[in-house]
PDB file as gemmi writes it, atoms N, CA and C in Angstrom:
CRYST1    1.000    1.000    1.000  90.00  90.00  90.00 P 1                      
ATOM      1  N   UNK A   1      11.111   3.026  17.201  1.00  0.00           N  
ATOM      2  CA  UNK A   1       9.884   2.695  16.498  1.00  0.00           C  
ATOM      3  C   UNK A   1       8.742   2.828  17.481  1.00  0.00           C  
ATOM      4  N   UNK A   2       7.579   3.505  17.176  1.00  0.00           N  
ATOM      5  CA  UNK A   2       6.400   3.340  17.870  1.00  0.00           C  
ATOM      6  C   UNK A   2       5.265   2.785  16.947  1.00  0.00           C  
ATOM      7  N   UNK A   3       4.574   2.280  17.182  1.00  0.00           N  
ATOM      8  CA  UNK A   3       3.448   1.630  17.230  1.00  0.00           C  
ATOM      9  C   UNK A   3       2.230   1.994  17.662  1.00  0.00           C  
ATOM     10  N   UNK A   4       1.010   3.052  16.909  1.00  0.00           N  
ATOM     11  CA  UNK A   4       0.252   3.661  16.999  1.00  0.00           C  
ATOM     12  C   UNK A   4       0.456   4.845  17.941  1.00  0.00           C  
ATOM     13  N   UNK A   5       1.443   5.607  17.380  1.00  0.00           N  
ATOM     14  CA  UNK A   5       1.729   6.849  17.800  1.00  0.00           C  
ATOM     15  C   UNK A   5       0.928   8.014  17.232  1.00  0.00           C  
ATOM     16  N   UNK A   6       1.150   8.840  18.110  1.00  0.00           N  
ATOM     17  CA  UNK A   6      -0.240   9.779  18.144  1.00  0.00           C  
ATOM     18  C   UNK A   6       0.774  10.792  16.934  1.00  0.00           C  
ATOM     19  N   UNK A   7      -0.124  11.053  15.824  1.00  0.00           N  
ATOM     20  CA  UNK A   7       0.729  11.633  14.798  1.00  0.00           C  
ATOM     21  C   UNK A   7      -0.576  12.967  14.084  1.00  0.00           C  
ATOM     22  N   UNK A   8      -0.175  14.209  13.640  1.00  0.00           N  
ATOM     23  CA  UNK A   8      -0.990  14.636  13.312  1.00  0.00           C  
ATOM     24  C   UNK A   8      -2.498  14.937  13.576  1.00  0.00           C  
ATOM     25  N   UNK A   9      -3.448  14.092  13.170  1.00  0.00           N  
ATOM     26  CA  UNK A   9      -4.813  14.288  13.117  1.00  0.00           C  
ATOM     27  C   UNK A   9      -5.232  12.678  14.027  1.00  0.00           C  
ATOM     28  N   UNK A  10      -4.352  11.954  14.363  1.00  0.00           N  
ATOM     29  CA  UNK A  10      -4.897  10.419  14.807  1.00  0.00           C  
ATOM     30  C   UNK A  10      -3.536   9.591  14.798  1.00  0.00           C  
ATOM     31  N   UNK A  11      -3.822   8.456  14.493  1.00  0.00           N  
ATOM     32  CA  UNK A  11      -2.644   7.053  14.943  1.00  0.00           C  
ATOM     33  C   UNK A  11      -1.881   6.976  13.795  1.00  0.00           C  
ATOM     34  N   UNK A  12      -0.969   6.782  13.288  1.00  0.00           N  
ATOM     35  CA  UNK A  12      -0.392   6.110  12.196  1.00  0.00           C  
ATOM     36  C   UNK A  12      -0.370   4.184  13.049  1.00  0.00           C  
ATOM     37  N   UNK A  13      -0.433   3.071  12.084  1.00  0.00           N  
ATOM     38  CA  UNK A  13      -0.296   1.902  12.563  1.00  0.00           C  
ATOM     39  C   UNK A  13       1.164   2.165  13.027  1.00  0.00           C  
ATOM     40  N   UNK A  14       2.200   2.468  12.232  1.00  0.00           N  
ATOM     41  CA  UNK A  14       3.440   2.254  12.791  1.00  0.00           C  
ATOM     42  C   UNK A  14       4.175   3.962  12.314  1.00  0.00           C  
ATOM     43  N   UNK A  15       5.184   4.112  12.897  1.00  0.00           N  
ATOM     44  CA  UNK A  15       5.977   4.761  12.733  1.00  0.00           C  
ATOM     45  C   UNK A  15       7.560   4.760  13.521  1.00  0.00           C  
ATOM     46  N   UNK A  16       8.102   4.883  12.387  1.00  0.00           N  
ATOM     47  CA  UNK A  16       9.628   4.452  12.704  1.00  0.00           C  
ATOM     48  C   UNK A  16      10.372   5.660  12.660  1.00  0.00           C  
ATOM     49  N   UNK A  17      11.638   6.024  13.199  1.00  0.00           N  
ATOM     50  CA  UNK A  17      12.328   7.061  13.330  1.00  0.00           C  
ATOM     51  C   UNK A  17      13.885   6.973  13.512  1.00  0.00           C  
ATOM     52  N   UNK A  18      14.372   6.852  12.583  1.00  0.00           N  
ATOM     53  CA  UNK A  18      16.186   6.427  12.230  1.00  0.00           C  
ATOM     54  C   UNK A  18      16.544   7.173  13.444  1.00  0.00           C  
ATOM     55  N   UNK A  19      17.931   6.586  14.095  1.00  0.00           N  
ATOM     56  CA  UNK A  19      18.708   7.318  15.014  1.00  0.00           C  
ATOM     57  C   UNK A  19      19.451   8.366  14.374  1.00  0.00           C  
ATOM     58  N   UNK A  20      19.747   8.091  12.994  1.00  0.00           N  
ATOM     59  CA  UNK A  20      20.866   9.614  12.322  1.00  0.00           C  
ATOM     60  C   UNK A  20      19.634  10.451  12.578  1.00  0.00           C  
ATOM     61  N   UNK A  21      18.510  10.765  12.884  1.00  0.00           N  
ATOM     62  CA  UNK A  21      17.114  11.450  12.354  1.00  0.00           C  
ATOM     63  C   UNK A  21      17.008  12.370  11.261  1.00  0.00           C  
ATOM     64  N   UNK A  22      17.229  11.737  10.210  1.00  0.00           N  
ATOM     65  CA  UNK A  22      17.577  11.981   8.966  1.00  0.00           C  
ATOM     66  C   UNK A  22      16.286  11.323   8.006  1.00  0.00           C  
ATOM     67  N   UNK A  23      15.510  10.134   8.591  1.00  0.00           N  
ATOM     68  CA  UNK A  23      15.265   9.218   7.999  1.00  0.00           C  
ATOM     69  C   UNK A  23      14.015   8.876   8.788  1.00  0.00           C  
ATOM     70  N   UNK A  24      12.355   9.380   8.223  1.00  0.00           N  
ATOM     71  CA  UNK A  24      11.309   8.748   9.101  1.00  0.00           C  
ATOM     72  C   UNK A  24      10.413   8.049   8.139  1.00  0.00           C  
ATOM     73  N   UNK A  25       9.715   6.853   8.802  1.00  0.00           N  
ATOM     74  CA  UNK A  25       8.341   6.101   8.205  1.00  0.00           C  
ATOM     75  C   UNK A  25       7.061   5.678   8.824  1.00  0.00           C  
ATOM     76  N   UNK A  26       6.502   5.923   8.292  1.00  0.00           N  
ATOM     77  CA  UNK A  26       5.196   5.931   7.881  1.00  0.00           C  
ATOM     78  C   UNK A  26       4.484   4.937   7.315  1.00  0.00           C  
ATOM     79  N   UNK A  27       3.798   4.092   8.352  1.00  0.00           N  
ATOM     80  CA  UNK A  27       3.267   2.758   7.518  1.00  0.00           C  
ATOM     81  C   UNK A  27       1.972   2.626   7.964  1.00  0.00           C  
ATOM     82  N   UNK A  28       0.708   2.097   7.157  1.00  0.00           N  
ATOM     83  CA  UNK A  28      -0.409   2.199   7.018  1.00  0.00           C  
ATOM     84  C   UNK A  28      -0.988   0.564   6.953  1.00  0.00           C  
ATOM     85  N   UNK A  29      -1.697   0.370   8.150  1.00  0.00           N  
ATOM     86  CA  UNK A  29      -2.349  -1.414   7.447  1.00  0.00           C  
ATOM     87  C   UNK A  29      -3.768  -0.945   7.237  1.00  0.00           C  
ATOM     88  N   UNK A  30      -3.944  -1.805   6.490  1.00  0.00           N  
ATOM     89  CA  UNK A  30      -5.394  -1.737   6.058  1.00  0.00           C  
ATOM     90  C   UNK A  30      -6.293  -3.586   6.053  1.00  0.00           C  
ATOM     91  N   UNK A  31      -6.887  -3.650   6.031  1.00  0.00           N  
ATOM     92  CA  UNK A  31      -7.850  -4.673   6.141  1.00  0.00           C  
ATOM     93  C   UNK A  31      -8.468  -4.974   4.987  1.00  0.00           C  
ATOM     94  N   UNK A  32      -8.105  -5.447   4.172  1.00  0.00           N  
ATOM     95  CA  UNK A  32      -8.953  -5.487   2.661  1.00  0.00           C  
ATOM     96  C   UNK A  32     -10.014  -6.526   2.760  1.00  0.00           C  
ATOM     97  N   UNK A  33     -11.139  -6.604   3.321  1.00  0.00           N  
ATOM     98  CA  UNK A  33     -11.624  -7.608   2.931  1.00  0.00           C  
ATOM     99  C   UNK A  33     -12.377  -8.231   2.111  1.00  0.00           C  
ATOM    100  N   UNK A  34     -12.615  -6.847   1.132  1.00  0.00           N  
ATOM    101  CA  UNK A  34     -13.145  -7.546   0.382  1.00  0.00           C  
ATOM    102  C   UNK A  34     -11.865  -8.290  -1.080  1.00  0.00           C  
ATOM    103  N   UNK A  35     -10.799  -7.839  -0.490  1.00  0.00           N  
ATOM    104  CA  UNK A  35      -9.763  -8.419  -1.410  1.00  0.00           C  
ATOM    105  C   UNK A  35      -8.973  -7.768  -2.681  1.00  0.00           C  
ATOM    106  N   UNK A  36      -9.752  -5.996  -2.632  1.00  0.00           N  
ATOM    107  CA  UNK A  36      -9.055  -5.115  -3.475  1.00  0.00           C  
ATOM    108  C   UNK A  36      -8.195  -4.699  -2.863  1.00  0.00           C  
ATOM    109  N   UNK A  37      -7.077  -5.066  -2.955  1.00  0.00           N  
ATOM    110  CA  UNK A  37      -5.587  -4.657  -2.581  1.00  0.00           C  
ATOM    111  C   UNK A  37      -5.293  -3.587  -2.995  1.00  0.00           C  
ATOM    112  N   UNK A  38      -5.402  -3.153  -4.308  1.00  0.00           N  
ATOM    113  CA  UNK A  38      -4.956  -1.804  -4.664  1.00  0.00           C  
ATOM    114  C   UNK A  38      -5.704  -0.756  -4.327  1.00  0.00           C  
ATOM    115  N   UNK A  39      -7.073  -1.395  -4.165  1.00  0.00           N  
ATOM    116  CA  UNK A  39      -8.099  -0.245  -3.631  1.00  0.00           C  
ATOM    117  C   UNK A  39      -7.846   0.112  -2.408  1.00  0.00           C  
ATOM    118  N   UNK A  40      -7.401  -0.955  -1.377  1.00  0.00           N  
ATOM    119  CA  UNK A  40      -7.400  -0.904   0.050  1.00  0.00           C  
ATOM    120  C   UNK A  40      -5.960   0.306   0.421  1.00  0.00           C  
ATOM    121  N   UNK A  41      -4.798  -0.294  -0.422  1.00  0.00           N  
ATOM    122  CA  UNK A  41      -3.477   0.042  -0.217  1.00  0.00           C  
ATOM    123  C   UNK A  41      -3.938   1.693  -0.474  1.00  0.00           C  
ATOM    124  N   UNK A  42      -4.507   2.233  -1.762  1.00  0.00           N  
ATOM    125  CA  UNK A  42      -4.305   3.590  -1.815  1.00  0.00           C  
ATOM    126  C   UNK A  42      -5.406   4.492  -1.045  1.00  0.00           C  
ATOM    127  N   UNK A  43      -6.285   3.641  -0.377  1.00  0.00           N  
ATOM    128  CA  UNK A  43      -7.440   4.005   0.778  1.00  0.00           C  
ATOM    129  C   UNK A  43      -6.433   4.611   2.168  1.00  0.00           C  
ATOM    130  N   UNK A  44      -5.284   3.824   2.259  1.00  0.00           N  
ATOM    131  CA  UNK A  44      -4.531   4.107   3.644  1.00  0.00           C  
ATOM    132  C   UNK A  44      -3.273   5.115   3.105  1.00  0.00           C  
ATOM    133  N   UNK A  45      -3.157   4.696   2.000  1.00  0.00           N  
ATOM    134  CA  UNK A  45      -2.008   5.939   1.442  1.00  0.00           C  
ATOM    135  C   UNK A  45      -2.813   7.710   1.554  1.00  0.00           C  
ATOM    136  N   UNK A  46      -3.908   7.416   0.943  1.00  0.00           N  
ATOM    137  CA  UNK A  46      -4.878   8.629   1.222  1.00  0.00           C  
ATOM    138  C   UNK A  46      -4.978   9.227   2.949  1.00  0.00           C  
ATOM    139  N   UNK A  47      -5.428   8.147   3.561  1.00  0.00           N  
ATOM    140  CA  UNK A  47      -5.458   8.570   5.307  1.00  0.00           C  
ATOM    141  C   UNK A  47      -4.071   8.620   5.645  1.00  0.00           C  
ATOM    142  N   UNK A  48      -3.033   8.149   5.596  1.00  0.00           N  
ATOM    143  CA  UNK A  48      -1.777   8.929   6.040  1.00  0.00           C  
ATOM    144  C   UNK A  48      -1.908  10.837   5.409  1.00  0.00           C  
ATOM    145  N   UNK A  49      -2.288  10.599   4.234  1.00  0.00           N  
ATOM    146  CA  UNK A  49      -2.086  12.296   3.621  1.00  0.00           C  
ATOM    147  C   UNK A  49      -2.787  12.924   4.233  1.00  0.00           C  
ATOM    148  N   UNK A  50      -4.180  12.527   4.122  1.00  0.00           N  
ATOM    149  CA  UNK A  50      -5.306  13.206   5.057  1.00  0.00           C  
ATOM    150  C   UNK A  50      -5.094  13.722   6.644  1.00  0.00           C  
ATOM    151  N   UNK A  51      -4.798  12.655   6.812  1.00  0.00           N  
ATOM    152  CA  UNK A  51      -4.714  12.853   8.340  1.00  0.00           C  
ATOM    153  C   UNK A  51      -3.513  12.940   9.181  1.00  0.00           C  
ATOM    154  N   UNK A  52      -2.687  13.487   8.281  1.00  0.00           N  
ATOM    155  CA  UNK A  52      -0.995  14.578   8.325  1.00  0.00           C  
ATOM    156  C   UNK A  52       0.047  13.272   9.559  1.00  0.00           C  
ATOM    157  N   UNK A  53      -0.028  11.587   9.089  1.00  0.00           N  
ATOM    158  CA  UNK A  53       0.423  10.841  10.044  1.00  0.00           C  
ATOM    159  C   UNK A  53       2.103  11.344  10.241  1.00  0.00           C  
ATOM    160  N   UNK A  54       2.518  12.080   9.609  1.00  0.00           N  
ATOM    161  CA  UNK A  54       4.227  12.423   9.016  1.00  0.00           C  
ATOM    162  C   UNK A  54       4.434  13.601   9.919  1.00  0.00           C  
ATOM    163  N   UNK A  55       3.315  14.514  10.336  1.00  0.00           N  
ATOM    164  CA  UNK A  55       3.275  15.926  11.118  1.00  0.00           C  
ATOM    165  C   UNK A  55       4.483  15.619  12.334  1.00  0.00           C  
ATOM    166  N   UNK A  56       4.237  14.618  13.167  1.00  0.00           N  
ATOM    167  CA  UNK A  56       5.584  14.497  13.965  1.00  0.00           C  
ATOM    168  C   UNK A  56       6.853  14.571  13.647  1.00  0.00           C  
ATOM    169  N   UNK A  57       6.686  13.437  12.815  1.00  0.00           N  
ATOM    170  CA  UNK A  57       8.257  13.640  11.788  1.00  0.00           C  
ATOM    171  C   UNK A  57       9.157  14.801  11.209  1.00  0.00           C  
ATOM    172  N   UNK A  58       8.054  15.487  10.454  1.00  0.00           N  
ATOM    173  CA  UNK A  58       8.298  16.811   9.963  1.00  0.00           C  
ATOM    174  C   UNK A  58       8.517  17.720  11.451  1.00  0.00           C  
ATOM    175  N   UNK A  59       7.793  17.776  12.587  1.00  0.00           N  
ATOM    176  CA  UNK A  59       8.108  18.707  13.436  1.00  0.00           C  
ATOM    177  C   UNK A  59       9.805  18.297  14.002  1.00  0.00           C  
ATOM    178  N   UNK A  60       9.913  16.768  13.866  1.00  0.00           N  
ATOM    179  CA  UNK A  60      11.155  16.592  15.211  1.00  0.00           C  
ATOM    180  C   UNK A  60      12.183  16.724  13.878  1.00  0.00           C  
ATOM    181  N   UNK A  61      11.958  17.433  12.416  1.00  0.00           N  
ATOM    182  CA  UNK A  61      13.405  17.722  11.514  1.00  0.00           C  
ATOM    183  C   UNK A  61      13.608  16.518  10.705  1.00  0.00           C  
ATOM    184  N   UNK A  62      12.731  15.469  10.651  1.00  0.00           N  
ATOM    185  CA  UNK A  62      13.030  14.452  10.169  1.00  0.00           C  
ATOM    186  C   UNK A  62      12.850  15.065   8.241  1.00  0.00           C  
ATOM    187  N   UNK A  63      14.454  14.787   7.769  1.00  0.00           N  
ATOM    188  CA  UNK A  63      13.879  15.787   5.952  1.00  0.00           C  
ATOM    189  C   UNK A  63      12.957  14.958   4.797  1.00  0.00           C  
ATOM    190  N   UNK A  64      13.596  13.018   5.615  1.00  0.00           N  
ATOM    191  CA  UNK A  64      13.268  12.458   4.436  1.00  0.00           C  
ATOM    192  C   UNK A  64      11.966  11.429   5.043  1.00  0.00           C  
ATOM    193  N   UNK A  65      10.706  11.832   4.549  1.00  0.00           N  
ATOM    194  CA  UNK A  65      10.371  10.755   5.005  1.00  0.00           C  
ATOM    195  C   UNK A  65       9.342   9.733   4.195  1.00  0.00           C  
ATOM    196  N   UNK A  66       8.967   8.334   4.455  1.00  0.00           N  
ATOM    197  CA  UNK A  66       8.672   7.311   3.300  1.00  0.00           C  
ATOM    198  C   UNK A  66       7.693   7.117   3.596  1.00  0.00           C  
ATOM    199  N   UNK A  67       6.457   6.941   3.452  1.00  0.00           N  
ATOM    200  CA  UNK A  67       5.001   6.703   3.684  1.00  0.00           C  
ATOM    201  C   UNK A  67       4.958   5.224   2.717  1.00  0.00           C  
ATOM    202  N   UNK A  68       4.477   4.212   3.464  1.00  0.00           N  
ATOM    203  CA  UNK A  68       3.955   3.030   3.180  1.00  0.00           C  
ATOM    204  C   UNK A  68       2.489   2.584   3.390  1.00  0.00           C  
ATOM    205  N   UNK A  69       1.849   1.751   2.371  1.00  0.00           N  
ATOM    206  CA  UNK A  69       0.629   1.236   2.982  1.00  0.00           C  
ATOM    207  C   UNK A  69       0.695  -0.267   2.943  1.00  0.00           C  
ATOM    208  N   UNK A  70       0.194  -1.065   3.713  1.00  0.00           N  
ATOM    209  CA  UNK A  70       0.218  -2.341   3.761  1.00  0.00           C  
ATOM    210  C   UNK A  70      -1.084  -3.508   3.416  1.00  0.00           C  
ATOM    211  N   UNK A  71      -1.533  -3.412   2.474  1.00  0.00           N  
ATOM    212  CA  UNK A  71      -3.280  -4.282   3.075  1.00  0.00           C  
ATOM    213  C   UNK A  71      -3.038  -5.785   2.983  1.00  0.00           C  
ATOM    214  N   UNK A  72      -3.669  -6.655   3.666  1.00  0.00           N  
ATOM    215  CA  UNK A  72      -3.770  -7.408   4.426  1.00  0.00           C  
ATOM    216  C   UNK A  72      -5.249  -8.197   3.817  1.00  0.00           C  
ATOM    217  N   UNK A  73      -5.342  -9.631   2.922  1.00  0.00           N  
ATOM    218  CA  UNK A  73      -6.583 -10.011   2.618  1.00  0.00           C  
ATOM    219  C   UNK A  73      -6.371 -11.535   3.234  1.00  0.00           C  
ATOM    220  N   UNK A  74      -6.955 -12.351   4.164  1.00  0.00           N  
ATOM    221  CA  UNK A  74      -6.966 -13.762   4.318  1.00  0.00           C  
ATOM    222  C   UNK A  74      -5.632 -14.069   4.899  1.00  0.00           C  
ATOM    223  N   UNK A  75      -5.145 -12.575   5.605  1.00  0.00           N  
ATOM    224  CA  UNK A  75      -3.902 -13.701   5.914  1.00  0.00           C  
ATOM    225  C   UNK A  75      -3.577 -14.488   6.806  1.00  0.00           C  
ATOM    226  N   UNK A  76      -5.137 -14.758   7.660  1.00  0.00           N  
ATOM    227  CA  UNK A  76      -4.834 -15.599   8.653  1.00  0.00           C  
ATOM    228  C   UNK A  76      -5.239 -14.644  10.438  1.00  0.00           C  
ATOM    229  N   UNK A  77      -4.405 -13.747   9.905  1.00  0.00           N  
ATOM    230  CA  UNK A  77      -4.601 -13.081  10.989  1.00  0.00           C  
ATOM    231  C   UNK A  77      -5.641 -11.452  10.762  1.00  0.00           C  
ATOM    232  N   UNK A  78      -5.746 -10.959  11.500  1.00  0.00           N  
ATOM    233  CA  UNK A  78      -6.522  -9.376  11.959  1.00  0.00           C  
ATOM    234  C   UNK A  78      -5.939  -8.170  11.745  1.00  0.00           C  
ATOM    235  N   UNK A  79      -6.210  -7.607  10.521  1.00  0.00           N  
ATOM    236  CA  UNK A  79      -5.125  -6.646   9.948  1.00  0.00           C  
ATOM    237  C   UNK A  79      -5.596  -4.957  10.552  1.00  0.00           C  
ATOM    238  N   UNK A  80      -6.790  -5.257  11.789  1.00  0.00           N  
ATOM    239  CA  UNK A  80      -7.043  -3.850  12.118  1.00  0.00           C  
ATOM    240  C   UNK A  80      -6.704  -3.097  13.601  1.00  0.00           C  
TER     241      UNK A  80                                                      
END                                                                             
């Protein structure tokens, strides 16, 4: 697993990479603050597409891979 790995066009927040390497992800936080979750979630689903966060994956053969977004409203902590 890395953690703002240099992917494509910029960072993905996370990206994970199965040992079968069969199996990669793609996860997106977002910061909602104003509290649209669905707005926020498909804001970071968009910047993974945009900004090709999977391009590693796809180069190192990875076939299957899962793109997630996460947003984050009040939870206490700093979702950026």
């Amino acid at each position: 697993m890395h953690s703002n790995a240099e992917a494509g066009e910029g960072y993905s927040d996370i990206l994970v990479k199965s040992e079968e390497g069969n199996l990669g992800i793609v996860i997106g936080v977002k910061d909602a603050r104003e509290g649209d979750l669905e707005t926020d979630c498909q804001r970071a689903l968009m910047q993974i597409e945009e900004k090709d966060y999977a391009a590693q994956l796809t180069a190192d053969g990875y076939g299957r891979i899962l793109k997630y977004s996460v947003p984050c409203y009040k939870s206490g902590a700093k979702c950026s």
